[in-house]
N, C-alpha and C positions, 0 to 999 in steps of 0.2 A: 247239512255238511256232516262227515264222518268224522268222529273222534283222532287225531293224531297221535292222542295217547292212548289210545282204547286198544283191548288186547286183540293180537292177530286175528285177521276175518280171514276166513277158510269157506270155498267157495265151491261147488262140484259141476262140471260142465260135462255132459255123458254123449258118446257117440253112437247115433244110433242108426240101422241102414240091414240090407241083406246082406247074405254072406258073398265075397267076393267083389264087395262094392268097393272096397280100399281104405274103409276106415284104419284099419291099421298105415296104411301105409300114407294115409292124411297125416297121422299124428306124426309118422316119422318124419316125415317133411318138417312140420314144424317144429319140433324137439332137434333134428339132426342134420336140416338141411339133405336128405338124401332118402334117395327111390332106391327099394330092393324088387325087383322082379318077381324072386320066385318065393317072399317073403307068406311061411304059412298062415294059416287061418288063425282067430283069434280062439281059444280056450274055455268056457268061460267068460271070467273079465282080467282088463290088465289097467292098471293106472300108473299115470305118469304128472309130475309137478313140477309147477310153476311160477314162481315168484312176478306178481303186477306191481309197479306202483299207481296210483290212481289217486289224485286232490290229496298227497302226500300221506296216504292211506296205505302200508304195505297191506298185500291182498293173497293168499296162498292159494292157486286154481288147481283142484285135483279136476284130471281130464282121464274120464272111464272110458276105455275102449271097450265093445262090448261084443260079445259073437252071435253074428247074424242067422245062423244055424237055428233051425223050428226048436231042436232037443234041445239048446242053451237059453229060450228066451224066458223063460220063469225069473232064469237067474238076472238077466238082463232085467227084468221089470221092479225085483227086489233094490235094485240100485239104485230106483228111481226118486224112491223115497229122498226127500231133503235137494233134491238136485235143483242149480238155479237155470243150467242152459243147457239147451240140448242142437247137436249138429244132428239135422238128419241129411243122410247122404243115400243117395241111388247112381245106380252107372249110366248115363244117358243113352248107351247101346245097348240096354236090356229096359226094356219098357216095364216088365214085369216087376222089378225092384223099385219102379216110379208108382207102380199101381198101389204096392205094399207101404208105401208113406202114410196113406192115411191109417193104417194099420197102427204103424208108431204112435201116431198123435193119440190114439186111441187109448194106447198102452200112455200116453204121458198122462192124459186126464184119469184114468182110472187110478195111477199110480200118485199123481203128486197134483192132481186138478193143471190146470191149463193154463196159468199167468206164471208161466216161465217164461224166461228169453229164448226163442229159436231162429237156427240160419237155414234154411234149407240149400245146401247143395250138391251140385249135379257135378259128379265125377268124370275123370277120362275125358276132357273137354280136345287131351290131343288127337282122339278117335273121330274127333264129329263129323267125319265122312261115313261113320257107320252107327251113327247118332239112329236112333229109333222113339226120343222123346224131344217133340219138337222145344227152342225154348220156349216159347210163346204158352203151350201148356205148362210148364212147368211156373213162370211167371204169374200165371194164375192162378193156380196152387197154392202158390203162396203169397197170393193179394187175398187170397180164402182163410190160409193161415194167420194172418196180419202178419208177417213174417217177411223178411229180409231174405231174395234168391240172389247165390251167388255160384256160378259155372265155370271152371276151372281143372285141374289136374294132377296129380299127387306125383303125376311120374316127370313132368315138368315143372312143378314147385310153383304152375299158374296160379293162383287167387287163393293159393291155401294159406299164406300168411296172416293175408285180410280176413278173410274167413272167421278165424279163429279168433284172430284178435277184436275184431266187431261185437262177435258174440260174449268174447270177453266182457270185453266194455257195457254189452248191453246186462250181461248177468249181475254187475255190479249196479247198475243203475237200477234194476231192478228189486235189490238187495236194498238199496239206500230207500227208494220209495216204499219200499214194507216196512221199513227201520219208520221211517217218517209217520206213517200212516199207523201202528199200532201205537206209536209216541202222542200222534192227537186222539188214538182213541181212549187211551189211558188219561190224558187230562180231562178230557168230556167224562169218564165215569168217576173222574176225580171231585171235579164241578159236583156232579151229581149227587153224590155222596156226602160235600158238603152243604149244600142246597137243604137238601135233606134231612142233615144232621140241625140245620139250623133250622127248621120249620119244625121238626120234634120239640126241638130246644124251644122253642116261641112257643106251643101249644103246651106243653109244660108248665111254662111262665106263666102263662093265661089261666091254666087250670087252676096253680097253687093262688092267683086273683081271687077267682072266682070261690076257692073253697076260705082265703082270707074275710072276704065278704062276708060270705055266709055265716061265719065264725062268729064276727060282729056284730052280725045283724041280730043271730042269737042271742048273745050276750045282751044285747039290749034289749030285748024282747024278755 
């Protein structure tokens, strides 16, 4: 369990996808409730915050929007560093953008290794008449990933609630089991170090025996 008095946990959730995929316009959805159309490209990066509560644990989620553009992605990978969760997003009527996922994941493991939280989803779900990624690929994809698919739509507010919040949840769970997890490794080399301190301590003991002995034995002799 998480501290209730412990100071703020500040959590980073990065979005990551080709350009024109809607990540920006995911986050607007779920920051504003609302689809802009002709909403530009992302820049760079752009971050936006969010207050969780979680097991009575305030939680602060900085969520990176990131630009999908080949010239921006350096800067996109520098941000990956420290991040707990990552959306990747593709358009399902561009196959092309679904091919370049594992691209991302590529970029996650080289940047922050691979036991992040990830959602993989599949954008423009109102288009799927001119879908070109079947789900069924995409499902498998991320039974590859070990990852959570979710298909929905930014421009109808389908499944981008969940989405986000899932991933949420899941980046805090995973937060808490490395909290846990370096907490028992630090007692084992705690142990150890005691262990240790006290068989030096006992072989000591024995030595100044053994030179006591000898001492005596001396003396009488």
């Amino acid at each position: 369990m998480i501290d209730e008095n412990s100071d703020e946990i500040t959590l980073k959730i990065i979005i990551l996808g080709s350009s024109q995929v809607g990540k920006t316009s995911i986050l607007n959805r779920y920051f504003n409730n609302d689809f802009k159309g002709n909403m530009l490209s992302t820049i760079g990066i752009d971050f936006k915050t969010k207050y969780i509560k979680y097991e009575d644990q305030k939680i602060k989620f900085n969520y990176i929007d990131t630009a999908g553009q080949e010239k921006f992605r350096a800067i996109s990978s520098n941000y990956l560093k420290g991040t707990n969760g990552a959306l990747l997003v593709f358009d399902i009527t561009q196959k092309d953008t679904f091919d370049l996922i594992n691209y991302w994941i590529d970029i996650i493991k080289e940047n922050n290794g691979s036991n992040i939280a990830k959602v993989l989803f599949g954008n423009k779900s109102d288009l799927s008449d001119s879908r070109e990624v079947p789900k069924e690929d995409a499902e498998s994809m991320a039974n590859e990933l070990n990852c959570l698919y979710i298909e929905g739509s930014a421009k109808t507010g389908e499944k981008v609630q969940e989405a986000l919040d899932e991933l949420s949840r899941m980046s805090f769970n995973y937060y808490k089991e490395l909290k846990e997890s370096e907490k028992r490794r630090s007692v084992r080399l705690t142990s150890k170090e005691e262990v240790s301190d006290s068989s030096s301590e006992n072989t000591k003991n024995n030595s100044n025996k053994k030179n006591k002995k000898k001492k005596r034995c001396e003396f009488k002799c």
